[in-house]
N, CA, C and O of each residue as an XYZ file, in Angstrom:
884
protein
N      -4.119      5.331    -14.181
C      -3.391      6.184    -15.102
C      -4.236      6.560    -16.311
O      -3.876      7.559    -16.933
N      -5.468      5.800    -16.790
C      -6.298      5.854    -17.895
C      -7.054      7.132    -17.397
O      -7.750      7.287    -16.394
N      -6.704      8.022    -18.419
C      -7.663      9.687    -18.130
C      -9.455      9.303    -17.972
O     -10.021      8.392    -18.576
N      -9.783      9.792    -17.481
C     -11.298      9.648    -16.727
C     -12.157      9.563    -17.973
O     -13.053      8.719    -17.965
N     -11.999     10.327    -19.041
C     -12.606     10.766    -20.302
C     -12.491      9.388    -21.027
O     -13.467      8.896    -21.593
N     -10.940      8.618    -20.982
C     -11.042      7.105    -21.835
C     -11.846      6.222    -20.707
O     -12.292      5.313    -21.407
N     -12.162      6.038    -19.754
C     -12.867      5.441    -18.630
C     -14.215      5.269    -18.806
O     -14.716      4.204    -18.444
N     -15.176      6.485    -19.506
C     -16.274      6.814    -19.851
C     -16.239      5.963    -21.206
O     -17.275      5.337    -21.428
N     -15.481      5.874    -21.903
C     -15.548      5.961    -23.149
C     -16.240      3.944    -23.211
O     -16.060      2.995    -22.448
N     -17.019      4.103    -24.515
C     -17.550      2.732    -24.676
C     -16.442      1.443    -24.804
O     -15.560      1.861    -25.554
N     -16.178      0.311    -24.463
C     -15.897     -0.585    -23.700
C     -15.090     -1.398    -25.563
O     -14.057     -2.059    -25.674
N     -15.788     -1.096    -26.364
C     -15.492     -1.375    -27.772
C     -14.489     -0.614    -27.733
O     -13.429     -1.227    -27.608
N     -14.384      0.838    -27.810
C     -13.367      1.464    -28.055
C     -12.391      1.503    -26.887
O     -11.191      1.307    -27.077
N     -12.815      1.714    -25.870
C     -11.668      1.298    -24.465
C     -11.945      0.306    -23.570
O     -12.555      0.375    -22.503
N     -11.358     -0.760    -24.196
C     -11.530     -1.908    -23.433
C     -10.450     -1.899    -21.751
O     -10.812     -2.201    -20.614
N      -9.458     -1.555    -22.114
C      -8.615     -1.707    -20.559
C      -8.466     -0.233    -19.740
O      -8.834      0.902    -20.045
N      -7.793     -0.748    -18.619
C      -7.245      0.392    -18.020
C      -5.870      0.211    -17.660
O      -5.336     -0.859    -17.952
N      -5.181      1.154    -17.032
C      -3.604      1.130    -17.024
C      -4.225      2.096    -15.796
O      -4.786      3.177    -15.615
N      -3.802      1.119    -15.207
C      -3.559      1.345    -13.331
C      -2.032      1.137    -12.839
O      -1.344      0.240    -13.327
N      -1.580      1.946    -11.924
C      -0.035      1.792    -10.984
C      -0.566      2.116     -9.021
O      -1.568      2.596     -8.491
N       0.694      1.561     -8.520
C      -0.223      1.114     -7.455
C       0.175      2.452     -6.177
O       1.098      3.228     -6.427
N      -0.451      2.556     -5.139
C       0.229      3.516     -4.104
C       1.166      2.595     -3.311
O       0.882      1.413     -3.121
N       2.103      3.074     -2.930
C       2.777      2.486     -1.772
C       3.049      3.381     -0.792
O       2.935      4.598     -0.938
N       3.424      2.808      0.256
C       4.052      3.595      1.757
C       5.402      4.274      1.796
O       6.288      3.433      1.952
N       5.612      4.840      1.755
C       6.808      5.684      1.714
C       7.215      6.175      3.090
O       6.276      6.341      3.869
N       8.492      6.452      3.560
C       9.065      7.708      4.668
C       8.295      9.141      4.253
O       7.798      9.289      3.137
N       8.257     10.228      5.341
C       8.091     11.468      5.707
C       9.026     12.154      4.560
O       8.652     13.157      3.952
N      10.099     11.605      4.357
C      11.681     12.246      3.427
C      11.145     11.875      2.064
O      10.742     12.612      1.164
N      11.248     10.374      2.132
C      10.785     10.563      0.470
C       9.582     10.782     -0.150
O       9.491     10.905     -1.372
N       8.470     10.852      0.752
C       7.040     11.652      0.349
C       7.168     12.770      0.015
O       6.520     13.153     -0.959
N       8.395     14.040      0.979
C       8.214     15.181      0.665
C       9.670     15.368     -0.831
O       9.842     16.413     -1.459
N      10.186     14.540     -0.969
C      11.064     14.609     -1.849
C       9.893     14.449     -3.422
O       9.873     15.297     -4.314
N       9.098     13.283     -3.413
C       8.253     12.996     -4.184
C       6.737     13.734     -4.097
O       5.662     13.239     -4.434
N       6.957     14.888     -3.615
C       6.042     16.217     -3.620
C       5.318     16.798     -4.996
O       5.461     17.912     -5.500
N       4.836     16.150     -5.257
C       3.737     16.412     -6.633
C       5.108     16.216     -7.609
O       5.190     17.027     -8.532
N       5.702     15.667     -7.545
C       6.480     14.702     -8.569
C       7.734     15.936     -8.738
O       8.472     15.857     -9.720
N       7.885     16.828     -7.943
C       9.184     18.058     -8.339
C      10.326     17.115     -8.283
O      11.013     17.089     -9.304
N      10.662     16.370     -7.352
C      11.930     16.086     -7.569
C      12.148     14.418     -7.577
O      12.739     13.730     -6.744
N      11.401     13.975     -8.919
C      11.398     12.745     -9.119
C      10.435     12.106     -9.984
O       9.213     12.026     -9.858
N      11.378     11.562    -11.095
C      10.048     10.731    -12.137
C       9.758      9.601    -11.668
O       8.720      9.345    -12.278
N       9.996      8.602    -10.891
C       9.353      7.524    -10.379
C       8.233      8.042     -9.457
O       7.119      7.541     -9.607
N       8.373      8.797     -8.713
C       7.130      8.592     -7.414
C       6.360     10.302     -7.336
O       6.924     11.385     -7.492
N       4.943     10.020     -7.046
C       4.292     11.603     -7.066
C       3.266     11.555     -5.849
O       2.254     10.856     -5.907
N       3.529     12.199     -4.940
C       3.092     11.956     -3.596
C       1.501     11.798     -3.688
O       1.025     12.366     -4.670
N       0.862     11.338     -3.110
C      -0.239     11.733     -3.077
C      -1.292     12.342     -2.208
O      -1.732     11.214     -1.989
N      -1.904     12.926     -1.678
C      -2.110     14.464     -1.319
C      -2.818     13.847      0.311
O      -2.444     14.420      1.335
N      -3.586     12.957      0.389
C      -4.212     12.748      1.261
C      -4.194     10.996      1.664
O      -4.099     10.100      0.826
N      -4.327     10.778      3.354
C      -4.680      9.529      3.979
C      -5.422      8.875      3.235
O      -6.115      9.450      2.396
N      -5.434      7.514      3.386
C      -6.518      6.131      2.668
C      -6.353      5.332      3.522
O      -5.269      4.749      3.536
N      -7.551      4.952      4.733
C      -7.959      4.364      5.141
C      -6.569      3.859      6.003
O      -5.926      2.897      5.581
N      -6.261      4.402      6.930
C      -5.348      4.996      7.895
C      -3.778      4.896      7.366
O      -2.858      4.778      8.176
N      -3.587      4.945      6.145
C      -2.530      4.674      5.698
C      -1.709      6.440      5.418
O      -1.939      7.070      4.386
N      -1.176      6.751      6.059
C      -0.601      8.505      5.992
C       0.438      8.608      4.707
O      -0.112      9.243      3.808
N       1.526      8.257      4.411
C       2.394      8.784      3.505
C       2.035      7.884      2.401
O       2.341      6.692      2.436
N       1.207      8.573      1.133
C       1.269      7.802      0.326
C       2.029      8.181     -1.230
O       1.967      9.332     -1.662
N       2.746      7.068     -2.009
C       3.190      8.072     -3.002
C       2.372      6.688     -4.390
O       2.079      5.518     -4.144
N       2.264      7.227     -5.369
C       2.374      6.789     -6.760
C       3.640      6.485     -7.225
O       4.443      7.411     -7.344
N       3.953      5.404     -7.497
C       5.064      4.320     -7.982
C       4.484      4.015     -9.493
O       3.598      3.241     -9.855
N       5.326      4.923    -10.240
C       5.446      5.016    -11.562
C       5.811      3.721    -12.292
O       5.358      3.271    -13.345
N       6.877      3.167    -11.348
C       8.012      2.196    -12.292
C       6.995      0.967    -12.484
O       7.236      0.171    -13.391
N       5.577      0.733    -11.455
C       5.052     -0.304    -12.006
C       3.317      0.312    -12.436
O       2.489      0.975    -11.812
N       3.351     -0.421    -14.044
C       1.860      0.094    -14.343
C       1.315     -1.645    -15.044
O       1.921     -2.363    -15.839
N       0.088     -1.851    -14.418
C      -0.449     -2.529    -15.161
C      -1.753     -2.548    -15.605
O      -2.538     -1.781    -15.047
N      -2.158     -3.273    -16.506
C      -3.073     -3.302    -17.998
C      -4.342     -4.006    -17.337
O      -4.033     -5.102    -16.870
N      -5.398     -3.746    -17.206
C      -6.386     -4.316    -16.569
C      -7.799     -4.140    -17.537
O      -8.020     -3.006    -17.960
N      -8.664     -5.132    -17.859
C     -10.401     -4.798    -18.177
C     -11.119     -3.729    -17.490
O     -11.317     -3.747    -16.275
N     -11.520     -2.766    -18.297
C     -12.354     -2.071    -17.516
C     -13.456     -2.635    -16.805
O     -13.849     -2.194    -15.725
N     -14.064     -3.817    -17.533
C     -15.189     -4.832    -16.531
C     -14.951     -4.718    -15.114
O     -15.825     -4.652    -14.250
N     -13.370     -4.696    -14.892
C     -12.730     -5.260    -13.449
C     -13.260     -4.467    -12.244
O     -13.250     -4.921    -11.100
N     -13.755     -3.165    -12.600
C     -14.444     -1.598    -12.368
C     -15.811     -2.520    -11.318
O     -16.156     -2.416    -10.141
N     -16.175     -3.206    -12.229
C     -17.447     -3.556    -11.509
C     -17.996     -4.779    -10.698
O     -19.158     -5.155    -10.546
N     -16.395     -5.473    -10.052
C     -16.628     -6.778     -9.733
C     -16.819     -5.945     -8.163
O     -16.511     -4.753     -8.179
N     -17.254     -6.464     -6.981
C     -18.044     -6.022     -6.305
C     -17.025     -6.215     -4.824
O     -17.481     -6.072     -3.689
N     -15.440     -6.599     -5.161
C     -14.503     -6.382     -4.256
C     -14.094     -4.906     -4.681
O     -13.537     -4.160     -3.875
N     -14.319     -4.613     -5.656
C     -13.449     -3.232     -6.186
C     -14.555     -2.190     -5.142
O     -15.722     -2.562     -5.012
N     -14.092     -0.942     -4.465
C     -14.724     -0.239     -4.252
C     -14.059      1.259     -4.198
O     -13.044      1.488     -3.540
N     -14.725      2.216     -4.941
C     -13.969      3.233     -5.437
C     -14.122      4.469     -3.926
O     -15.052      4.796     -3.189
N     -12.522      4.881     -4.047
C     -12.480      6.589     -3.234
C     -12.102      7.307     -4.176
O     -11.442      7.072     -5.189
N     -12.782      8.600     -3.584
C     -12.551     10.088     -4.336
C     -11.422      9.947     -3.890
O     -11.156      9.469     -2.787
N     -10.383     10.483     -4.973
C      -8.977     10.745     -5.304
C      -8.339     11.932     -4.205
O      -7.251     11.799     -3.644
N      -9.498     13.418     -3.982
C      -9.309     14.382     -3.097
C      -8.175     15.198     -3.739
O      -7.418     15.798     -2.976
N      -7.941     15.296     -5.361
C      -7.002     15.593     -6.085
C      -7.339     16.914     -7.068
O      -7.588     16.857     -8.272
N      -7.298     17.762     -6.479
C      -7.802     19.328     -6.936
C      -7.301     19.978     -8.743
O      -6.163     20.380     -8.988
N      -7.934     19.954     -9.324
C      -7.598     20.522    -10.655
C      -6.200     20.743    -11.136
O      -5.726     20.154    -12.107
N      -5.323     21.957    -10.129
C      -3.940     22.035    -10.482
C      -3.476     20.679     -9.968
O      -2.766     20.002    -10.712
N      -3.828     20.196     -8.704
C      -2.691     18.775     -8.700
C      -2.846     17.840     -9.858
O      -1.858     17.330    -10.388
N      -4.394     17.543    -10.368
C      -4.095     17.007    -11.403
C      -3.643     17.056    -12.830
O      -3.300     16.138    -13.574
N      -3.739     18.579    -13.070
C      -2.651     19.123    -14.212
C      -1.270     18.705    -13.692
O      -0.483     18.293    -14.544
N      -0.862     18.753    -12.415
C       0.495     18.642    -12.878
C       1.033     16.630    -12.717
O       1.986     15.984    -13.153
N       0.029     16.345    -12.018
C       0.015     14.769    -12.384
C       0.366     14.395    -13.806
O       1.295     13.679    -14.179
N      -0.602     15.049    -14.571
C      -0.373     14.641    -16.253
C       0.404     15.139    -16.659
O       0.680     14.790    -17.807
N       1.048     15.971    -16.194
C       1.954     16.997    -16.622
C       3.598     15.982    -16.486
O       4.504     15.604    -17.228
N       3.159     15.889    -14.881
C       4.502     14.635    -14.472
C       4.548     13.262    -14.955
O       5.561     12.648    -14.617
N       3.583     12.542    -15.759
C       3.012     11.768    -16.410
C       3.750     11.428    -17.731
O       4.467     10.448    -17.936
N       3.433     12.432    -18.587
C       4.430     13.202    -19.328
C       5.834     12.843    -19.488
O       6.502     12.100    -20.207
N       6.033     13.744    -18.442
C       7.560     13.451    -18.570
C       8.354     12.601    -18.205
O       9.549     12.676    -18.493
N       7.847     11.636    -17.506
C       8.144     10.669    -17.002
C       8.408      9.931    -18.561
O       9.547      9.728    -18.981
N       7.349      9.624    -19.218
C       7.263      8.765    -20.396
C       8.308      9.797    -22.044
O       8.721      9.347    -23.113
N       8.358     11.208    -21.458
C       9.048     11.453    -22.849
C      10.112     12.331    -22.421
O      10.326     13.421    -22.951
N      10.910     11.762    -21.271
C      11.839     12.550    -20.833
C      13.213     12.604    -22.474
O      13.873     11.818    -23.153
N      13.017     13.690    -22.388
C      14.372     14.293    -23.102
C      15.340     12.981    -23.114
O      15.052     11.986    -22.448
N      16.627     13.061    -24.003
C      17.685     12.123    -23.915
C      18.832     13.059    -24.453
O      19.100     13.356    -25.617
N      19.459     13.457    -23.220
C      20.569     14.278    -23.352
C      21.788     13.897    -23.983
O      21.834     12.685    -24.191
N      22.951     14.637    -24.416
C      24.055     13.960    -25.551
C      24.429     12.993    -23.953
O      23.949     13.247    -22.849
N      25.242     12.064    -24.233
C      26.103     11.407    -22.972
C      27.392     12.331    -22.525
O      27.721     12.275    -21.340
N      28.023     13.050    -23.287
C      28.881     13.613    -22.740
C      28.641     15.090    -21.853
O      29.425     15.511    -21.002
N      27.451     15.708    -22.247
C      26.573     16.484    -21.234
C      26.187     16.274    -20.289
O      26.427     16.973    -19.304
N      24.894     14.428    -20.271
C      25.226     14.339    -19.164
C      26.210     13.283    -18.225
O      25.799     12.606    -17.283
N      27.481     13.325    -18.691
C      28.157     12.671    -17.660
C      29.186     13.815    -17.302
O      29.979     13.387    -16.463
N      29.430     15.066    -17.639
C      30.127     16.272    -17.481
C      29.563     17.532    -16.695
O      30.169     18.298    -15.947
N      28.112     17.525    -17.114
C      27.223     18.699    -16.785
C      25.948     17.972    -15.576
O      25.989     18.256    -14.379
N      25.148     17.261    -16.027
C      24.324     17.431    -15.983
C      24.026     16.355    -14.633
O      23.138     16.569    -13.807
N      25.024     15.079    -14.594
C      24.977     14.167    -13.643
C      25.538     14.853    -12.500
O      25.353     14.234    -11.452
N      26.356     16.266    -12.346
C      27.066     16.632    -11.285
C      25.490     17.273    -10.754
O      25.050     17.050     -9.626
N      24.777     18.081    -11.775
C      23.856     19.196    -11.447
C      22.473     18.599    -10.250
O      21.850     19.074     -9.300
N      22.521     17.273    -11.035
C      21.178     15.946    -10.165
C      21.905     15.582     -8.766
O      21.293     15.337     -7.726
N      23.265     15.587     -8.906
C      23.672     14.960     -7.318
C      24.045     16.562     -7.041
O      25.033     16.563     -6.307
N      23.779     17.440     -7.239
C      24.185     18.680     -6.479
C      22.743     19.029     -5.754
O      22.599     19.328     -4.568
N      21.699     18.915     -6.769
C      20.670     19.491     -6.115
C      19.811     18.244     -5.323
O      18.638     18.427     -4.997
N      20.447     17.083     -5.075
C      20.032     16.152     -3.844
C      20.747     16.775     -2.404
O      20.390     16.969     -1.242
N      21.736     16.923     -3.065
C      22.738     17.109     -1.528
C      22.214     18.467     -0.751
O      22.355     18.747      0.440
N      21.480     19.323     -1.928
C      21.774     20.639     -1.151
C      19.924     20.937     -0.645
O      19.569     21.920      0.005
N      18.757     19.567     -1.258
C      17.780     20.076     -1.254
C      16.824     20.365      0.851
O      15.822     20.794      1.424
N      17.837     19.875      1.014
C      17.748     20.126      2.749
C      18.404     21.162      3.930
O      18.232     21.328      5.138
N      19.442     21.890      2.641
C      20.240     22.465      3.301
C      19.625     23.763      4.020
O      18.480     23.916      3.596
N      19.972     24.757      4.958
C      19.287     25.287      5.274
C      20.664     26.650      4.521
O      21.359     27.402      5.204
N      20.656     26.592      3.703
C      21.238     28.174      2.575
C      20.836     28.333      1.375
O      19.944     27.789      0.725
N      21.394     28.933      1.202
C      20.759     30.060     -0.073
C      20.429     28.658     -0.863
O      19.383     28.052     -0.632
N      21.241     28.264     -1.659
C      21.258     27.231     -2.936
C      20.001     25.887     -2.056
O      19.372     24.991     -2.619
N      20.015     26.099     -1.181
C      19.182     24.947     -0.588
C      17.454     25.519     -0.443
O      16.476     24.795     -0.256
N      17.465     26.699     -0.562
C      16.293     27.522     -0.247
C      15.653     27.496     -1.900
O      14.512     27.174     -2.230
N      16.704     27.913     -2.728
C      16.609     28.120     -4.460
C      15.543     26.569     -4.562
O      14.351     26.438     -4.839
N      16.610     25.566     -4.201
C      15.995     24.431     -4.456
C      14.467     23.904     -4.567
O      13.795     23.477     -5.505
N      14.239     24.105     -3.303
C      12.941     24.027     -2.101
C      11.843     25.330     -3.037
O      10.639     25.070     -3.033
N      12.210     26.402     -3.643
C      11.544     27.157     -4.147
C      11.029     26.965     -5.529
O      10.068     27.566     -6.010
N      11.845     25.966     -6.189
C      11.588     25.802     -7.625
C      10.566     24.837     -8.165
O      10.026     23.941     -7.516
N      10.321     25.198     -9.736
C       8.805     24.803     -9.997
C       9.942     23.427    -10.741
O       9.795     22.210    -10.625
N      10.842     24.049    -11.353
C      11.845     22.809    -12.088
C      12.635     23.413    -13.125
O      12.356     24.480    -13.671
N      13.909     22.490    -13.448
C      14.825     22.958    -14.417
C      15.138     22.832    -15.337
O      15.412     21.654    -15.565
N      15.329     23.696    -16.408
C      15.540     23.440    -17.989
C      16.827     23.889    -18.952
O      17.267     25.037    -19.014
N      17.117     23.233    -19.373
C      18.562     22.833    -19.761
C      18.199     23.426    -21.202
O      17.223     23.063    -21.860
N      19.386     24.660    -21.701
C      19.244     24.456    -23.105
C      21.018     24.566    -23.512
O      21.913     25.237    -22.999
N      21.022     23.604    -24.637
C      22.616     23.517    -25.344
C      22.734     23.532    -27.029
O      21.747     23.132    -27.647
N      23.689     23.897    -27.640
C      23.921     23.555    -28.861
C      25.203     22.912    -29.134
O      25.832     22.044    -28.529
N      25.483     23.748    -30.504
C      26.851     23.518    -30.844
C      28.160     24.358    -29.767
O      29.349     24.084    -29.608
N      27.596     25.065    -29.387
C      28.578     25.890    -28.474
C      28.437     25.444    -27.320
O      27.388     24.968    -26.886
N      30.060     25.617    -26.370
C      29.952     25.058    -25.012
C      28.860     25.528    -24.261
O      28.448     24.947    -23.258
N      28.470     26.370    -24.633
C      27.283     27.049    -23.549
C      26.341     26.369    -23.059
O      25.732     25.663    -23.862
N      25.860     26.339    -21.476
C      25.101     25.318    -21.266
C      24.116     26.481    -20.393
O      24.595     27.028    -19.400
N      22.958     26.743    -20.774
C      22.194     27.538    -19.712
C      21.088     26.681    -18.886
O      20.155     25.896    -19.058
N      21.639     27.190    -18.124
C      20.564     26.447    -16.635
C      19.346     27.076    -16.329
O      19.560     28.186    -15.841
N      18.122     26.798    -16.425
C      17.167     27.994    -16.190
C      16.283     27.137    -15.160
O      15.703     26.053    -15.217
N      16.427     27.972    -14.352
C      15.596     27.803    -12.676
C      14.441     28.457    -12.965
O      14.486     29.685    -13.042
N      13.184     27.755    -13.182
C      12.066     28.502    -12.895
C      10.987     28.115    -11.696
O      10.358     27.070    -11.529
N      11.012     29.817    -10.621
C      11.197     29.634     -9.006
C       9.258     29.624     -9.269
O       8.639     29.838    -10.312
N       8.876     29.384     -8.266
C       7.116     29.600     -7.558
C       7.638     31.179     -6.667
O       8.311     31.263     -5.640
N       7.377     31.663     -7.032
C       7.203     33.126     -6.108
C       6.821     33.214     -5.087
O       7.163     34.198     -4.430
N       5.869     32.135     -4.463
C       5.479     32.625     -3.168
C       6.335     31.922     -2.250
O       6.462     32.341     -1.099
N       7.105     30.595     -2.765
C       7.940     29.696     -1.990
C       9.086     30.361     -1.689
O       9.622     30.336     -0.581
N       9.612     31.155     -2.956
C      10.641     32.275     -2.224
C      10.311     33.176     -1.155
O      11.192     33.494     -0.357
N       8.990     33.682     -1.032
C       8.905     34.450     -0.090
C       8.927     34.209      1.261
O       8.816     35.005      2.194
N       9.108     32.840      1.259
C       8.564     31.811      2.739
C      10.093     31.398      3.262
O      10.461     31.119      4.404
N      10.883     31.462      1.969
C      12.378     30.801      2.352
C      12.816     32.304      3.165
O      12.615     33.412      2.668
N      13.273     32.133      4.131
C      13.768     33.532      5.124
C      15.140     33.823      4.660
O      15.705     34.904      4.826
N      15.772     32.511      3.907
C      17.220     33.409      3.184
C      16.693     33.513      1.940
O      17.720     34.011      1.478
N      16.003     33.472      1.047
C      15.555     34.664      0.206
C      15.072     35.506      0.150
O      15.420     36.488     -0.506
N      13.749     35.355      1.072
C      12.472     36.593      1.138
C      12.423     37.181     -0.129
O      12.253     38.387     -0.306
N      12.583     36.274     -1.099
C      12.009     36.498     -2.544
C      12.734     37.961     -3.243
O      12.336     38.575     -4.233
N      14.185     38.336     -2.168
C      15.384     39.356     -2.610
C      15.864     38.865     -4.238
O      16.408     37.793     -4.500
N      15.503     39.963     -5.246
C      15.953     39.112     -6.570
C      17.737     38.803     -6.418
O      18.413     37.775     -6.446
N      18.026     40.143     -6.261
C      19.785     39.836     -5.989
C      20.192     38.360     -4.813
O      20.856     37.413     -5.234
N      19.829     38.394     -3.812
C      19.532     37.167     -2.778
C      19.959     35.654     -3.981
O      20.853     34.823     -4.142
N      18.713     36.032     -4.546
C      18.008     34.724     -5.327
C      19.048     34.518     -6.466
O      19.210     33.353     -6.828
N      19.738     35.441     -7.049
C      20.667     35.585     -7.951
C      21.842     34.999     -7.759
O      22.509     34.588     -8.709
N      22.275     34.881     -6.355
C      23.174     34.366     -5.343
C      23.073     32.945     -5.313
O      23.909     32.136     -5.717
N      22.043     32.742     -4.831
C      22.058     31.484     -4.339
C      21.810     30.577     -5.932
O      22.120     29.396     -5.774
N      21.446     30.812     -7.031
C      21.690     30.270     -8.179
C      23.345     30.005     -8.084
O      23.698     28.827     -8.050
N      24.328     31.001     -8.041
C      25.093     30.945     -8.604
C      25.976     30.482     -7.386
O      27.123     30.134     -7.666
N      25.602     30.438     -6.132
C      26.463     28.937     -5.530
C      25.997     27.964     -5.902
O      26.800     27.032     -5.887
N      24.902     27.687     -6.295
C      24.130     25.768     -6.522
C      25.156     25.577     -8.145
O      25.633     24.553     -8.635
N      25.184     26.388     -8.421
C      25.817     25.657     -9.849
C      27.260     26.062     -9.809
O      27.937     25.528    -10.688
N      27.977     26.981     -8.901
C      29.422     26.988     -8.955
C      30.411     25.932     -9.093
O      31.333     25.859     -9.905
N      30.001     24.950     -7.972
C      31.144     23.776     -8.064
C      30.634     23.084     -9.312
O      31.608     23.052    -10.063
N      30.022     22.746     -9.669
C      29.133     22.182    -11.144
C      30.009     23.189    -12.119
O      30.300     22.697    -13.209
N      30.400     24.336    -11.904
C      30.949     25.234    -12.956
C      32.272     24.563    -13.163
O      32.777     24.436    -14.279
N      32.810     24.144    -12.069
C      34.365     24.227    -11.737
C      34.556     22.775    -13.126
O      35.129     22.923    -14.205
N      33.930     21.573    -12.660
C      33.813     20.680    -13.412
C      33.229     20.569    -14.639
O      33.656     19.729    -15.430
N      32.231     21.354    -14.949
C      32.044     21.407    -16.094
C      33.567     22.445    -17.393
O      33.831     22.201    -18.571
N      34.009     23.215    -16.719
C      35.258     23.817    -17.456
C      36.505     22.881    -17.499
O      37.515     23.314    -18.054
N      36.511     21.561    -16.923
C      37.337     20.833    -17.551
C      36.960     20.120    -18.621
O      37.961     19.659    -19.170
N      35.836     19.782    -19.235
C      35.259     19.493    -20.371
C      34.755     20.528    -21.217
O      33.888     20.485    -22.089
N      35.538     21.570    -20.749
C      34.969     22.834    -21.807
C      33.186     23.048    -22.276
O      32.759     23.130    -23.428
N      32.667     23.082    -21.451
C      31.377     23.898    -21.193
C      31.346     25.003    -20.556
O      32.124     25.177    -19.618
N      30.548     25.860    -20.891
C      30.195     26.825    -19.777
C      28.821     26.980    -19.296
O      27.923     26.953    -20.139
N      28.536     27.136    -18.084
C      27.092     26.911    -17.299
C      26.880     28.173    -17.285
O      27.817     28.870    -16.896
N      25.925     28.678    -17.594
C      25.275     30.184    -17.410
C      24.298     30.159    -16.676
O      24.182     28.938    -16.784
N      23.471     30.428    -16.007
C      22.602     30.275    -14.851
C      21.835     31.385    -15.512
O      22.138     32.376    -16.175
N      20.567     30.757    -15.013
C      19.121     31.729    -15.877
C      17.950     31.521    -14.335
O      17.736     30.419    -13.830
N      17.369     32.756    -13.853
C      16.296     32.345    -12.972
C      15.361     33.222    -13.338
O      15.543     34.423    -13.535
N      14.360     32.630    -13.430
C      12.922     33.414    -14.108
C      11.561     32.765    -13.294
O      11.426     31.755    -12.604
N      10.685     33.775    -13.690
C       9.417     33.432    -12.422
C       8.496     32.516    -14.410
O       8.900     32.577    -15.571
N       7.312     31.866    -13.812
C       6.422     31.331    -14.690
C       6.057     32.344    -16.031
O       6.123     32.042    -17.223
N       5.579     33.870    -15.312
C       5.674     34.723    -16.042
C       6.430     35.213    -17.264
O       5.892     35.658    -18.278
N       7.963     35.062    -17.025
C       8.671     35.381    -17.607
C       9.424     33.938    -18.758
O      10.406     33.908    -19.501
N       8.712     33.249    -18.510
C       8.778     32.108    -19.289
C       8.283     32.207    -20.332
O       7.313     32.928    -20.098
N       8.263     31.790    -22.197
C       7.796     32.144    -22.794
C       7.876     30.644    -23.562
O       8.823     29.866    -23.439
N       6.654     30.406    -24.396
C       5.975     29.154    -25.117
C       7.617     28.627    -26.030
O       8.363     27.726    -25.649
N       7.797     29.432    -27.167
C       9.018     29.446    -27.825
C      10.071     28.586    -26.949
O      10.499     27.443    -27.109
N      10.340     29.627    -25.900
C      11.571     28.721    -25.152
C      11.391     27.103    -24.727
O      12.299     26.285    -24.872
N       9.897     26.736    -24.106
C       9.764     25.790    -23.698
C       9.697     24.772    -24.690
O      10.344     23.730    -24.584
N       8.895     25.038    -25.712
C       8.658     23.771    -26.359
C      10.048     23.639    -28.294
O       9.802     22.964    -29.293
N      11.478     24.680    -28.025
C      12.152     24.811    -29.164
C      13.573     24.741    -28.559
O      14.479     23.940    -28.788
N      13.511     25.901    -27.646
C      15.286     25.798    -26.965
C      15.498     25.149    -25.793
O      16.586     24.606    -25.598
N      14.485     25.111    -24.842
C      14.994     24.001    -23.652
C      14.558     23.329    -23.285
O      13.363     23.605    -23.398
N      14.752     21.767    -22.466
C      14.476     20.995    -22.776
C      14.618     20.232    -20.701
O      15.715     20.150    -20.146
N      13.479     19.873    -20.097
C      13.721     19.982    -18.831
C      14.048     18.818    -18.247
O      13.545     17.730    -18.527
N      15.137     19.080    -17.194
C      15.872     17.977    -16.588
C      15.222     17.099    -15.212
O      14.854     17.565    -14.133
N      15.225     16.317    -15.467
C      14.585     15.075    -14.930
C      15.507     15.108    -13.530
O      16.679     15.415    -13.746
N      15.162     14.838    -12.106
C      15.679     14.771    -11.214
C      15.384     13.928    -10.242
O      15.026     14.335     -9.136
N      15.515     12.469    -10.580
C      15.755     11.506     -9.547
C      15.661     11.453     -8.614
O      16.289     12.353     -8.056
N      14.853     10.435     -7.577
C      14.789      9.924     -6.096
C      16.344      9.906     -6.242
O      17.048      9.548     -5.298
């Protein structure tokens, strides 16, 4: 987990490392734990080790080690095979793992706990809201003083184009937002919220929004 740059760094100033371990996972929860989209504990990892096939990164355990430990002569290092963007979004999932947001409790036990078991149930489905799913980069929640709760889906463009019930149709895609969060609507209007549904490509994302009005929702193994 220690960035490569503190690794280099002299032994005075970075004495340890903070290592977490791989484990074996199912086919299901490797691709669930797919570069960390749908889950802060586990972030798949991209390639075989020494005939071992599904491997993921297990967040929940990290431990504190001497960098000396680098050079005892059981240790023997593999290339990671972990390409620039995967490792932006490693640190990226890294991140958030450690500074996930802390939503009011009555948001999320009204809004936001229906929205995490909606988009488990539906992330296999073969429809619209199940395709939305499978297409998205991840979701961001913004709320205030007003019931208003906007949901903003921001999709990968080319994954829509691959889903055959979207084919990346904006109206299509508009759809299938607004079944994934309908029954989530129904329940959230007995606690007087309202869910507004927002879907935007990376593009149309803007710095302001990300780092002032919304705030992105964490989605559980």
């Amino acid at each position: 987990m220690t960035q490569g740059c503190d690794i280099v760094r002299d032994i005075a100033d970075e004495p340890f490392l903070h290592i977490a371990p791989l484990i074996e996972v199912t086919q299901k929860e490797w691709d669930l734990a797919h570069e960390g989209r749908y889950s802060v504990r586990r972030f798949s990892y991209p390639s075989p080790i020494e005939g071992h096939e599904l491997l993921a990164l297990d967040i929940r355990v990290i431990q504190t080690i001497e960098k000396t430990a680098l050079l005892d002569g059981s240790v023997t290092p593999i290339e990671s095979k972990m390409n620039d963007p995967l490792r932006a979004k490693l640190s990226y999932w890294l991140g958030r793992r450690f500074a996930r947001f802390a939503f009011p409790d009555d948001l999320e036990e009204n809004v936001l706990s229906h929205l995490r078991s909606q988009i488990r149930d539906k992330i296999e489905a073969q429809s619209p809201s199940g395709a939305l799913i499978r297409s998205a980069e991840g979701i961001w929640i913004k709320f205030g003083q007003s019931p208003v709760v906007k949901v903003m889906i921001v999709l990968n463009v080319a994954k829509t184009l691959k889903e055959p019930i979207l084919g990346g149709d904006e109206k299509k895609i508009a759809q299938a937002a607004n079944q994934l969060l309908n029954p989530i609507k129904k329940k959230a209007d007995a606690a007087s919220y309202q869910i507004e549904p927002e879907v935007r490509t990376p593009s149309k994302v803007n710095a302001f929004d990300l780092m002032y009005e919304y705030h992105p929702l964490d989605v559980p193994l």
